[in-house]
N, C-alpha and C positions, 0 to 999 in steps of 0.2 A: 523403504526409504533408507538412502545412506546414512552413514553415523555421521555427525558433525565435522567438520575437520576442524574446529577451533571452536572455544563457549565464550560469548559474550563476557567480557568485566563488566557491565551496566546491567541494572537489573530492567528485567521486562516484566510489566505484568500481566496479570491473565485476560484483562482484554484484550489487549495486544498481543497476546499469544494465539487465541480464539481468531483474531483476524489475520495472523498470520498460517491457522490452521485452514479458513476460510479459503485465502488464496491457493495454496494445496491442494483443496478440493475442488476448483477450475480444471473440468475435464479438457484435455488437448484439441478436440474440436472446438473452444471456444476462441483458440488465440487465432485463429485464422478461419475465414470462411471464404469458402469456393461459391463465384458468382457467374454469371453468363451474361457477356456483353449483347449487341446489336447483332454481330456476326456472328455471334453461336460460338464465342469462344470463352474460357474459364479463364476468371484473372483471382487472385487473391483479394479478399477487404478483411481487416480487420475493423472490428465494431465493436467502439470501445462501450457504448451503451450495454449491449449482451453481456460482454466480460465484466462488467459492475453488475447486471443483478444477477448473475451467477454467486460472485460476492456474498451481494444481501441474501439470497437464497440460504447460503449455507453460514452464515452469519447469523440471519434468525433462525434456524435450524437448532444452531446452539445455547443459542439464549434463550430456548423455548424447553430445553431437555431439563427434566425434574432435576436435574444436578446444580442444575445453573440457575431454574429460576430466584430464589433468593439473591443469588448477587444480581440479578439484571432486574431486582426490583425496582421498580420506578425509570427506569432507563429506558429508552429510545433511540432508533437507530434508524436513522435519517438517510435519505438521498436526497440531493440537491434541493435542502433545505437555505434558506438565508438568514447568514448570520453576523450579528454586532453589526457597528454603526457604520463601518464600509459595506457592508452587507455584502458579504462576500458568500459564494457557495459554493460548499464541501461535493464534494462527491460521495463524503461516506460523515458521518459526523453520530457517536453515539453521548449522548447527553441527557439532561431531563425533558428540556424543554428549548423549540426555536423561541420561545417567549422571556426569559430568564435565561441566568450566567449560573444555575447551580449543577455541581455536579458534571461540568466540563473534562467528559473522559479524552475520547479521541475525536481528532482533524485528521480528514483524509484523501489525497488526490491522489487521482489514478490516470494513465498515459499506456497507452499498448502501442503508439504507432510509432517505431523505431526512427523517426526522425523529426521526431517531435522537441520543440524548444520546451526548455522545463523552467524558463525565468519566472515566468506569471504564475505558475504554481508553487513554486519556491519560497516565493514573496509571501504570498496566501498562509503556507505552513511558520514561517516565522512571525508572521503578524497572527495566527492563530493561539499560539503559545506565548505575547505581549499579554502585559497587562488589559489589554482590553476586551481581548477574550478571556485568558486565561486557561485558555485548554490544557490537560494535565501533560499531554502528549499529542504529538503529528505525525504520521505516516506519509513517503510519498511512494505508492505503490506501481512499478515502472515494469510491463510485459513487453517482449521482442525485441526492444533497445538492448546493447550490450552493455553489461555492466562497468567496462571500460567509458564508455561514452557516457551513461548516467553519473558517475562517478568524477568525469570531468567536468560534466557542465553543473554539478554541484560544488565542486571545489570553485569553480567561473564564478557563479553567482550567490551563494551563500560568504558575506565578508563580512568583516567587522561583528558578528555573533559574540557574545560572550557565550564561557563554556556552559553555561547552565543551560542556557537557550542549546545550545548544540546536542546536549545530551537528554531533552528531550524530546526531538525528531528523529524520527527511523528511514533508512532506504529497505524497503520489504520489495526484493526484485527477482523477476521469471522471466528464464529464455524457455522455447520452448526450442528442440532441434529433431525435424520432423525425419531425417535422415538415419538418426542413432535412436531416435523412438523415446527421447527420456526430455524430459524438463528438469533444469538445475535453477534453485533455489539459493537467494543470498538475502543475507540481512544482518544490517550493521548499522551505526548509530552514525551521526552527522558529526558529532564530535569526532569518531576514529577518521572518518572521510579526512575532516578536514586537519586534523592532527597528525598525520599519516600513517595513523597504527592499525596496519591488517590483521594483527595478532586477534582481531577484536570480529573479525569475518565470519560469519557461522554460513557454511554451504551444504549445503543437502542435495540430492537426486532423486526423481521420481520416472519409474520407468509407464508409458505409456500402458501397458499391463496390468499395471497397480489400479489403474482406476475402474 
């Protein structure tokens, strides 16, 4: 993997490091699958179901490694669990419990179909991190979409946040580019999105090789 080209100013912490090691370890067959129509011909699907429990895969992976179990004492890591009084549901949510508000680490949605509207999820991550969840942090976890395009339709529809709220939601985003063989990796905070400080980009590469 490449060196960074820039280090976050906001601090991340280790679970959100873990889930963004997670995504990393989404082998390159998973952002795209080859299907066969009526006529016997191949079209592309992505299926964003598979690329989440590749996630959870290597997600409890690492919360199961003797390193780690103490800190993921009592913790749980959820798939489309329901949660708080909209009842809303995460794609990825690590917590105590869908029963209780204690211990509210991460909110998390995920998107791989590169022409996907990101409002309704956007909504979800900022009302996650309100007072009435209280989640510590939100991720919105975005594959094949170009980081330009993510990037826009989060500056569209994240307004009026105050900074606090901003700086605790992440964009954790994967192109894959099946031509040059490598998938690049970006993540950056909702605050620099919306602030317009790139200085704050941390991008990485992974060569199809590597995995």
């Amino acid at each position: 993997m490449a060196s960074p080209s820039a280090s976050s100013k906001h601090f991340m912490n280790q679970y959100l490091i873990d889930l963004e090691e997670s995504l990393h370890s989404v082998e390159p067959d998973n952002y795209f699958w080859t299907a066969i129509n009526v006529n016997d011909q191949e079209y592309s699907q992505r299926a964003e179901n598979n690329f989440a429990s590749e996630i959870k895969f290597h997600f409890r992976t690492l919360m199961k490694s003797a390193e780690n179990k103490t800190r993921y004492h009592k913790l749980k890591f959820h798939f489309d669990v329901l949660k708080g009084r909209k009842q809303i549901q995460p794609d990825f949510v690590l917590h105590e419990s869908p029963f209780n508000q204690n211990q509210q680490v991460f909110y998390s949605e995920l998107k791989i179909d590169p022409n996907c509207s990101l409002k309704d999820d956007l909504g979800k991550l900022i009302y996650s991190v309100s007072y009435d969840l209280n989640f510590e942090n939100a991720v919105m976890i975005i594959a094949n979409k170009t980081l330009a395009s993510a990037i826009n339709q989060i500056r569209k529809h994240v307004v009026n946040q105050n900074d606090d709220t901003l700086r605790k939601i992440y964009l954790f985003h994967a192109l894959s580019d099946e031509n040059e063989k490598v998938i690049t990796y970006h993540r950056i905070s909702f605050f620099d999105i919306i602030k317009e400080n790139p200085i704050s980009l941390l991008c990485t590469q992974k060569s199809f090789d590597d995995f």
